[in-house]
C-alpha positions in Angstrom: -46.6 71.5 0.6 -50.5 70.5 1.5 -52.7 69.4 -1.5 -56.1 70.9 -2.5 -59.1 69.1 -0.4 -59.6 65.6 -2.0 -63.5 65.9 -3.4 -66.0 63.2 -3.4 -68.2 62.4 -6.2 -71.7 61.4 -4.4 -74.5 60.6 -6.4 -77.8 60.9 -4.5 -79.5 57.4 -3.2 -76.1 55.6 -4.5 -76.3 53.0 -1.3 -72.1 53.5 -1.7 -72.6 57.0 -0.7 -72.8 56.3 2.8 -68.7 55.5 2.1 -67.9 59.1 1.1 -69.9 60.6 4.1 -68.3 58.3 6.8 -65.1 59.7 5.8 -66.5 63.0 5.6 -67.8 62.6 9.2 -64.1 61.0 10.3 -62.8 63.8 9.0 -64.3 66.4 10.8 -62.0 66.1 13.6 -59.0 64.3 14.7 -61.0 62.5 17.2 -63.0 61.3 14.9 -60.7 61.0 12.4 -59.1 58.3 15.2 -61.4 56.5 16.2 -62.3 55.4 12.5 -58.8 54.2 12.0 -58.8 52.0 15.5 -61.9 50.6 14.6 -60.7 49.8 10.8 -57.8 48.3 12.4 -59.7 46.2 15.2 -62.0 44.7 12.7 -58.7 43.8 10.5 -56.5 42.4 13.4 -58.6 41.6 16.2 -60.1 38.5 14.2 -58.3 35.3 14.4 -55.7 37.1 16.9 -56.8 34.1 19.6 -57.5 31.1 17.5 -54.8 31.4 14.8 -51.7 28.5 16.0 -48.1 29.5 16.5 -46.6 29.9 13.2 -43.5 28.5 12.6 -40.5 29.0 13.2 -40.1 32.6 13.8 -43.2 33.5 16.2 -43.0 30.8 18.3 -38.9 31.4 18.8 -40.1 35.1 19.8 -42.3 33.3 21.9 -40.9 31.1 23.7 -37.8 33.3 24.6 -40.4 36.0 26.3 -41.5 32.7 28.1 -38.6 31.8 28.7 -37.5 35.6 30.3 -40.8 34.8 32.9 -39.6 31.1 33.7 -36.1 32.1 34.9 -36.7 35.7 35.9 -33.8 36.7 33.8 -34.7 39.7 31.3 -31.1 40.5 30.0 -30.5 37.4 28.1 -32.5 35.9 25.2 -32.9 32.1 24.7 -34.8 29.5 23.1 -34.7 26.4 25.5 -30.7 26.0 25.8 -29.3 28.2 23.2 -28.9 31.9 22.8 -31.0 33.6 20.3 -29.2 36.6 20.1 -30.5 37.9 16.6 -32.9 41.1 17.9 -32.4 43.5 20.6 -35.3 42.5 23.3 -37.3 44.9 23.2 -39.9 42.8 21.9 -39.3 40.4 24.5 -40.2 42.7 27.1 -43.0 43.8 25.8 -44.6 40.5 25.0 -42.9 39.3 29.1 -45.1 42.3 30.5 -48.3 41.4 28.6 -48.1 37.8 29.5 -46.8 38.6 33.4 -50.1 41.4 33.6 -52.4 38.6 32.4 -51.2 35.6 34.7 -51.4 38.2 37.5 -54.8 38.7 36.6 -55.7 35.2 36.6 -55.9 34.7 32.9 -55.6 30.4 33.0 -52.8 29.3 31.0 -51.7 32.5 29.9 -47.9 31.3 29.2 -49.2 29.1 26.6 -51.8 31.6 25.0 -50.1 32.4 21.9 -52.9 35.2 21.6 -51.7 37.3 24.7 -48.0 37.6 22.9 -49.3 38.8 19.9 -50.9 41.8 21.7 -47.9 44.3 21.1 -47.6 43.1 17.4 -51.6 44.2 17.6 -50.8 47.6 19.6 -48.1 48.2 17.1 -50.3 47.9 14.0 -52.9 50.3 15.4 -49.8 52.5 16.2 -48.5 51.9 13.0 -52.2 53.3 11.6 -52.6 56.3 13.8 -48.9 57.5 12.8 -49.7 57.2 9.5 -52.6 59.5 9.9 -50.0 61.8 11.8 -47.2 62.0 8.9 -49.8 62.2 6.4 -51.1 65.4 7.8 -47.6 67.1 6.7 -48.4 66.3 3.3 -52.2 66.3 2.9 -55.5 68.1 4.6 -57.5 66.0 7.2 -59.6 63.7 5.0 -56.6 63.1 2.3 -54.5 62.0 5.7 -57.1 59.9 6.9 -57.4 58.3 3.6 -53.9 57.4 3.4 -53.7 56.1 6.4 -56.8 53.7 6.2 -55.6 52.5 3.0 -52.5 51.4 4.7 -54.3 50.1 7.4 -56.5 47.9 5.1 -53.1 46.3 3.7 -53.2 42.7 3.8 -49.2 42.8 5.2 -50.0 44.9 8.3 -52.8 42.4 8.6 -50.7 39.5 8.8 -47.9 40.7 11.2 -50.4 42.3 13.8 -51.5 38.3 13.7 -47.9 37.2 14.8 -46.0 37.5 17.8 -42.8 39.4 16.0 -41.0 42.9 15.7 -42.4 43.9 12.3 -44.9 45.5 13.4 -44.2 47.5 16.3 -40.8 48.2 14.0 -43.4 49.4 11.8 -44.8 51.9 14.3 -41.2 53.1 15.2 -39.8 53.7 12.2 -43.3 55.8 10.4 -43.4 58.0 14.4 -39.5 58.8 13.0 -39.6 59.6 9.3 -43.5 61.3 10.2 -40.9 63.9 12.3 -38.2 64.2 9.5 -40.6 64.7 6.7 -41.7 68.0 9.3 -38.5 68.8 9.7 -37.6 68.6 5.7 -40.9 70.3 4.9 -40.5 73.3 7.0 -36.9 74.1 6.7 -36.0 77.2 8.5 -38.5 76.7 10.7 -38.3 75.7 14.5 -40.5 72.0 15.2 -42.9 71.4 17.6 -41.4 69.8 20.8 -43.7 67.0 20.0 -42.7 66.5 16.7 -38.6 66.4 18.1 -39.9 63.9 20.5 -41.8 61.6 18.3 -38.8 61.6 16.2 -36.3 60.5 19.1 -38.3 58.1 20.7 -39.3 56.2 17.4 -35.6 55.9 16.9 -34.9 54.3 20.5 -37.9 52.0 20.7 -36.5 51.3 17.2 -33.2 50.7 18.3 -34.6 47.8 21.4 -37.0 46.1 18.6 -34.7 45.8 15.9 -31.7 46.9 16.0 -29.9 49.4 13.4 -33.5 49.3 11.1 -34.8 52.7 11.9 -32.1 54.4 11.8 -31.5 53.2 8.7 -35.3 54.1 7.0 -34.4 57.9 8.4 -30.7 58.0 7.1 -31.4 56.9 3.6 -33.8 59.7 2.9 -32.0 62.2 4.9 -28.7 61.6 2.8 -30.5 62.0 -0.1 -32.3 65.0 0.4 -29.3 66.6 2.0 -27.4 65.5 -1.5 -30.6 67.7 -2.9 -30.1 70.8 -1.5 -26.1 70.6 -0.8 -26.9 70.6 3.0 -27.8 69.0 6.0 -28.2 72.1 7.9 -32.3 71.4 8.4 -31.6 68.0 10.0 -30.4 70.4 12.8 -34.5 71.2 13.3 -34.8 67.9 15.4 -32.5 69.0 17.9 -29.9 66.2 18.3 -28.5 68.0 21.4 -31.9 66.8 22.9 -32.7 63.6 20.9 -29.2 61.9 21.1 -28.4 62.0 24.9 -33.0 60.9 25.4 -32.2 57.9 22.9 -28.8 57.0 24.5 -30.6 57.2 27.9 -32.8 54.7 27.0 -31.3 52.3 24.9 -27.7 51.6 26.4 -28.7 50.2 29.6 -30.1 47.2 27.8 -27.2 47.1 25.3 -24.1 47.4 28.1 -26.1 44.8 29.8 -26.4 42.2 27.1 -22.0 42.5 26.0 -21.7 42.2 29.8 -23.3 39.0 30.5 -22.9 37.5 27.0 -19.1 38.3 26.7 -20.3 40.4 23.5 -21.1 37.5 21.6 -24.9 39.4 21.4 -23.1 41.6 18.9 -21.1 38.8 17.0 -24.6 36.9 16.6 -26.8 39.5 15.8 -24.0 41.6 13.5 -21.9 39.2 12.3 -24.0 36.4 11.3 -27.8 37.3 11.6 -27.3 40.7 9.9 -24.1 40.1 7.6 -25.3 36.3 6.1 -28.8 38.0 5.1 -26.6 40.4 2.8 -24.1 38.1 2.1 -26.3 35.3 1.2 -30.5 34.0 1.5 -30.2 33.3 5.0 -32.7 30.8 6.7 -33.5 29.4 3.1 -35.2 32.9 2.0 -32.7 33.8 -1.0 -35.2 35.6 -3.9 -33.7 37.5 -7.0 -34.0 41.0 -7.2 -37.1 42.1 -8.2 -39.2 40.0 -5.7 -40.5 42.9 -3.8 -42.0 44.0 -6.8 -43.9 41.3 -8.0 -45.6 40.9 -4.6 -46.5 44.5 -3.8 -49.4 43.1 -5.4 -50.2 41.1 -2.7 -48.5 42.8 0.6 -50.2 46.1 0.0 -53.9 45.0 -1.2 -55.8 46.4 -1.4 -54.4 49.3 -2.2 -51.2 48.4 -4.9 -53.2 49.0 -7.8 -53.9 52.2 -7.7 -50.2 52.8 -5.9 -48.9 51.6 -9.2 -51.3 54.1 -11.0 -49.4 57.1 -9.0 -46.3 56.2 -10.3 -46.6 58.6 -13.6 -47.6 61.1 -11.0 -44.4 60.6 -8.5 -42.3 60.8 -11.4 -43.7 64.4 -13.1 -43.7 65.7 -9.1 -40.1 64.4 -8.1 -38.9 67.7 -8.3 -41.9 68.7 -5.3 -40.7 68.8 -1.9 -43.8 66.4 -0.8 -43.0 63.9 -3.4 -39.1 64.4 -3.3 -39.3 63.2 0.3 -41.9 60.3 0.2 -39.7 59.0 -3.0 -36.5 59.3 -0.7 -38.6 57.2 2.1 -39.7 54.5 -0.5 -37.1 54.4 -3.2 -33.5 53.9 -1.6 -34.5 51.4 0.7 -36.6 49.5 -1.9 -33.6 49.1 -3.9 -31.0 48.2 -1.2 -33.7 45.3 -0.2 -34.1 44.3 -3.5 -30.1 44.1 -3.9 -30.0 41.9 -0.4 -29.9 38.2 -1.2 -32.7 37.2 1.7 -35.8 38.6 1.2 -39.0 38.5 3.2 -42.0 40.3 2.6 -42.3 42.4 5.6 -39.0 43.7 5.3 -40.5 46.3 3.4 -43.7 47.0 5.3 -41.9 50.3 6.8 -42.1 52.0 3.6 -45.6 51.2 2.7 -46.8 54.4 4.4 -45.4 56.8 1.9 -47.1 54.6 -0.9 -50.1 55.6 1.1 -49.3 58.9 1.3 -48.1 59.0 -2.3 -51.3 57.6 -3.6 -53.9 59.7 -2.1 -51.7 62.5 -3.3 -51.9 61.4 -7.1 -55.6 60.9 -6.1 -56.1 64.5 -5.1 -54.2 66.1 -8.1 -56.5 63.9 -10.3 -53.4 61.8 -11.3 -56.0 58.5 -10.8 -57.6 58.7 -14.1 -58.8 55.9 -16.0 -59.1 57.4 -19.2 -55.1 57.0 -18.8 -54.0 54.3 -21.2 -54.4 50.6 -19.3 -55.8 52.5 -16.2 -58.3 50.3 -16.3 -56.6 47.1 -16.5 -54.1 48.3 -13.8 -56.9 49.0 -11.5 -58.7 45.2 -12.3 -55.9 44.0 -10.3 -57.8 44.6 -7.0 -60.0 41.9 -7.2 -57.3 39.1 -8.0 -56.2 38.9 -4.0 -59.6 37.8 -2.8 -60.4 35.8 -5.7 -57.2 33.9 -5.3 -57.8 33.6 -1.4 -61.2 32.5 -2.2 -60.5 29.9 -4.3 -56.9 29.1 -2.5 -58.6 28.3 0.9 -61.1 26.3 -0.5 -59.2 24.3 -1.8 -56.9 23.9 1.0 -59.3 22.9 3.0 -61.0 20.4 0.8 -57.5 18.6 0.0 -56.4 18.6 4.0 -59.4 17.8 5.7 -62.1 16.8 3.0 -64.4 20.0 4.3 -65.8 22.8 2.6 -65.0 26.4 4.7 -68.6 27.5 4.9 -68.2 29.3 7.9 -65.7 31.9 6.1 -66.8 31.6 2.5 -69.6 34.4 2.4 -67.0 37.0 4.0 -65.0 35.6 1.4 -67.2 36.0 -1.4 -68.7 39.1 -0.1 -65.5 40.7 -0.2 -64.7 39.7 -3.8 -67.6 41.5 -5.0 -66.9 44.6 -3.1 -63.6 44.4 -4.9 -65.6 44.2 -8.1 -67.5 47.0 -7.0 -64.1 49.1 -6.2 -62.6 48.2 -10.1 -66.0 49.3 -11.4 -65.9 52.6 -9.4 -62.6 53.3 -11.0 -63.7 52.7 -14.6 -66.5 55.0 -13.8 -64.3 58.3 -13.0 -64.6 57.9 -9.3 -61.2 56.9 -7.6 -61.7 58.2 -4.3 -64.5 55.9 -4.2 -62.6 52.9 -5.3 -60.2 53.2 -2.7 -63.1 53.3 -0.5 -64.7 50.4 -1.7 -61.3 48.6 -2.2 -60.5 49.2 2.2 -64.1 48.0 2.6 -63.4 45.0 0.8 -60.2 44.3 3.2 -62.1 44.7 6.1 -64.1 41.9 4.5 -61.6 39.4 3.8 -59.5 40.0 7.1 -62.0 38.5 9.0 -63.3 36.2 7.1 -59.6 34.5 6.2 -58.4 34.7 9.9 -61.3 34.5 12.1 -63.4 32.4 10.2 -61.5 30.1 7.8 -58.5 29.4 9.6 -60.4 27.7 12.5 -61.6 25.7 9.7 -58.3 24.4 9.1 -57.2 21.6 11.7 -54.5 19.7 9.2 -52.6 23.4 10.1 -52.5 22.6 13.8 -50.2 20.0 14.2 -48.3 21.5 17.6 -51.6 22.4 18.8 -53.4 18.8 18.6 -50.1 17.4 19.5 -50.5 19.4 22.7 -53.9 18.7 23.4 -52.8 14.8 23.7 -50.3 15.7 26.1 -52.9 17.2 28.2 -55.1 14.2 28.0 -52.5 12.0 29.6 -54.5 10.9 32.9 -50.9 12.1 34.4 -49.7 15.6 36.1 -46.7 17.2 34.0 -45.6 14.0 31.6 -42.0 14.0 30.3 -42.4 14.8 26.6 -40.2 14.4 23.3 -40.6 14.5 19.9 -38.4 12.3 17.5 -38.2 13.6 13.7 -41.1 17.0 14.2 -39.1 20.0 15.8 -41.3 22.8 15.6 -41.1 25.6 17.6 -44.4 25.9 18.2 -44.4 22.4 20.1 -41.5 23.5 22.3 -43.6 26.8 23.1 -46.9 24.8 23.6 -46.0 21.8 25.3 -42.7 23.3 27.6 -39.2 24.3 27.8 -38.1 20.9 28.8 -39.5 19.2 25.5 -36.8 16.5 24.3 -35.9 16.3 20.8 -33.6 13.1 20.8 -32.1 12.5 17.2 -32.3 9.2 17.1 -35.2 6.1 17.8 -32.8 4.4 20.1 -32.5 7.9 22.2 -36.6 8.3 22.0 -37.4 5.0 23.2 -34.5 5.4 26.0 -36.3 8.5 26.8 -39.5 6.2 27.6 -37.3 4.3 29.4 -36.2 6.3 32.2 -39.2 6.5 34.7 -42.3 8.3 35.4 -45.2 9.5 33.0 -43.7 9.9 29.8 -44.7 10.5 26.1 -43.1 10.6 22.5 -44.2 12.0 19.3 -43.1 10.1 16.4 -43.1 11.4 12.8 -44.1 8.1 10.1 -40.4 8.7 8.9 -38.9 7.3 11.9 -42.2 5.1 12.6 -40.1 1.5 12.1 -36.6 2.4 13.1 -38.3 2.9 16.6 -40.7 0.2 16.4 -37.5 -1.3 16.2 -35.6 0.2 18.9 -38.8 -0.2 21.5 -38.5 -4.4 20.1 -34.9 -4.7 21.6 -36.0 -2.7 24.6 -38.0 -3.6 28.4 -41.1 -1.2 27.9 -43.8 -1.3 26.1 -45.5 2.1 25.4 -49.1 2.1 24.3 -50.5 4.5 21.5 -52.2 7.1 22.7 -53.0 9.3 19.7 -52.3 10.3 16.0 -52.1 13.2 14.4 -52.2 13.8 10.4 -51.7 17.1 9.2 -49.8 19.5 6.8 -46.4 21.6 7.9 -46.5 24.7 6.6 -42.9 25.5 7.0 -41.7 22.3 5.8 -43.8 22.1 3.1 -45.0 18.5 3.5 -47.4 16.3 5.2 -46.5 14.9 8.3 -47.9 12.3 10.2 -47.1 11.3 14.0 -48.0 8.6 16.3 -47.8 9.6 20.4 -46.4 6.4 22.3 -47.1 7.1 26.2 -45.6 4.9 29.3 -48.0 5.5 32.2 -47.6 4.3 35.7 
């Protein structure tokens, strides 16, 4: 089912106008149509992708194992300094390995420690994750609804933060919309033979999905394709995707890796990654990220900003259309894995991020049946929401920065501002009987506050950087390659900054012994152990100089941490 042309109200010198023909020119073509999307994306993601530190724990662990895979030369196994990380397949790894290797063999300086250079397929896979949105959007709308969609998806402030992290959620993201983008074709034209293309895209998001992440797309494609099949009493049009083709392609490419990994690791890779990373997220909140069901609701406000408020206002919509083939399979994409994440103990907010293309799609729908009324009771209100995201962000970082490091973020505050009045602008648009316009506005606003909160603000915000100005004292050490350890701050991002051989003794007798044994050597020590190894280094031979502090705040701990760097130079 395709939707009547979505209209644009214009009024003649409105300086907003120039929004409605931009997408009118995009939408002339699917060049065009393109082209916009990269360039919404690039001025989104690109923005802080260099400058923003290794966040902890997960992107640096990512990280540092694709490191790790250069170092040894081994890209079978995955580990983090000694230990096995055998929680996702490794098809990240290899992408962020190949990156890293092409830049280093181009003479990039330092590129193992560039943090920047892993995050490059997490970036490739958000613009993927765009332009397939655009793609499975054009079963269910005409050209300029599709490319609505899928700009409002790529203006969401969660796509935005995981194209700014070396992890699989965004490239899983890519995977898993190229697959369910071929089974909404293949539910949408039953009885009708699909485009090679279409069979293809639908395969290969499943493998690629497969080496990312594991069992995850196949799971977004089952869950709507069990239900639909319950629909209509058959599965018969699953047959349109040509498993004959797609299984022994997807096998092809995925069980080299996988016979490979339960060879060398004795198939513990499949205890680890099944047994406990898997089975203790549904059994229990794994890693300390337990939320009650429900979560995922409360902070669709946030994850898909800019565009939740007016997803919320197509709900009415979805349910009077259920019984639509369109709507029937964008609700079987959202709805079933919604609630089996919201039944899951753990819970983190881009688990859902593969399912926030059919909001998309669902919204700009509503908006072309006219469903996006605000003469709708609390329509209004609903729609208000838009501009609490960049207020709070405004007012957040400001103060962050004033209570860390006693400085005002000037540099990012008029982006900031900027895009709270555009987000004013959008709300007013609403109230004034011109959605299509709001959502305009509203992704103008994100393209706004992207930049301004990752490639302006964040700079601005040194008490983040701990590993970072940790590292930089290790590389003012008038010494070649010092011995380093940290007692009482173990960080990933310290291990991936300053080397795989970072020492983490557990005690202050085992730092200062560390100091001890020879050579250019250097210990971080967190104010918590400050006097027992004051201690230790009294009852000891040496005696290191300070050679740095470093205050700051750790964001995964919570807490402020301060350290003191004791060097022993020859």
């Amino acid at each position: 089912m395709r939707s009547s042309e979505v209209r644009p109200l214009t009024a003649e010198g409105d300086a907003f106008a120039v929004l409605e023909r931009l997408l009118a020119w995009a939408a002339w073509s699917h060049a065009r149509a393109c082209a916009l999307l990269v360039a919404i994306g690039l001025v989104c993601f690109l923005p802080g992708l260099a400058s923003l530190q290794p966040m902890d724990r997960d992107e640096p662990r990512f990280a540092q194992a694709s490191k790790q895979m250069l170092e040894t030369g081994d890209f079978v196994d995955i580990r983090f300094q000694g230990e096995a990380r055998h929680k996702k397949p490794v098809g990240i790894y290899w992408a962020q390995a190949a990156i890293v290797g092409a830049a280093e063999a181009l003479g990039v300086p330092g590129a193992r420690t560039t943090i920047g250079l892993y995050r490059i397929p997490s970036l490739i896979g958000a613009l993927a994750a765009i332009l397939l949105t655009y793609w499975a959007a054009l079963a269910f709308l005409p050209r300029r609804g599709a490319l609505l969609a899928a700009a409002l998806f790529g203006a969401c402030v969660m796509l935005a933060a995981e194209a700014h992290l070396a992890k699989t959620d965004a490239l899983l993201c890519a995977c898993a919309t190229a697959s369910l983008g071929g089974l909404a074709r293949a539910w949408l034209r039953r009885g009708n033979p699909l485009a090679t293309g279409t069979v293809v895209a639908f395969w290969l998001g499943l493998a690629l999905g497969l080496l990312v992440k594991g069992p995850m797309v196949p799971l977004f494609c089952a869950l709507p394709a069990l239900v639909l099949s319950v629909r209509v009493r058959s599965a018969a049009w699953l047959l349109a995707l040509r498993p004959g083709l797609g299984l022994p392609m997807t096998l092809a490419l995925v069980a080299p890796w996988f016979l490979a990994i339960a060879w060398k690791s004795g198939g513990a890779f499949y205890g680890e990654a099944v047994g406990h990373d898997m089975l203790g997220k549904v059994g229990g909140g794994a890693e300390k990220h337990w939320a009650p069901p429900g979560t995922y609701a409360i902070v669709f406000y946030a994850t898909f900003w800019p565009g939740a408020a007016f997803a919320a206002l197509a709900i009415p919509f979805a349910w009077g259309r259920r019984g639509t083939d369109a709507v029937a399979f964008l609700l079987a994409w959202i709805v079933p894995a919604w609630l089996l994440f919201e039944a899951v103990p753990t819970k983190l907010p881009h688990y859902v991020l593969p399912l926030m293309p059919a909001v998309a799609i669902l919204t700009v729908l509503a908006l072309a049946a006219g469903a996006l009324d605000p003469a709708r009771r609390g329509a209004r209100a609903v729609a208000g929401l838009v501009v609490l995201i960049p207020a709070g962000l405004t007012l957040g970082l400001t103060w962050a920065a004033w209570s860390f490091d006693r400085t005002i973020p000037w540099a990012g505050l008029p982006g900031l501002v900027a895009a709270c009045a555009v987000a004013v602008l959008s709300w007013r648009a609403f109230g004034r009987a011109a959605p299509e316009r709001a959502l305009l506005l509203a992704i103008l606003a994100a393209c706004l506050l992207s930049p301004a909160v990752f490639g302006l603000t964040q700079p601005d915000l040194p008490a983040l950087k701990v590993s970072p100005r940790l590292a930089a004292i290790r590389d003012s050490l008038p010494c070649a390659n010092p011995k380093v350890a940290s007692l009482g701050y173990r960080e990933p991002s310290l291990v991936f900054l300053v080397g795989t051989d970072l020492a983490t003794p557990s005690t202050a007798a085992e730092a200062a012994a560390f100091l001890a044994q020879g050579g250019c050597r250097l210990v971080f020590v967190d104010s918590r152990s400050a006097a027992a190894f004051d201690a230790a280094i009294a009852a000891g031979t040496i005696l290191p100089r300070v050679v740095g502090q470093v205050s700051g705040f750790n964001i995964n701990g919570g807490r402020r941490v301060d350290l003191s760097a004791y060097a022993v130079i020859p």
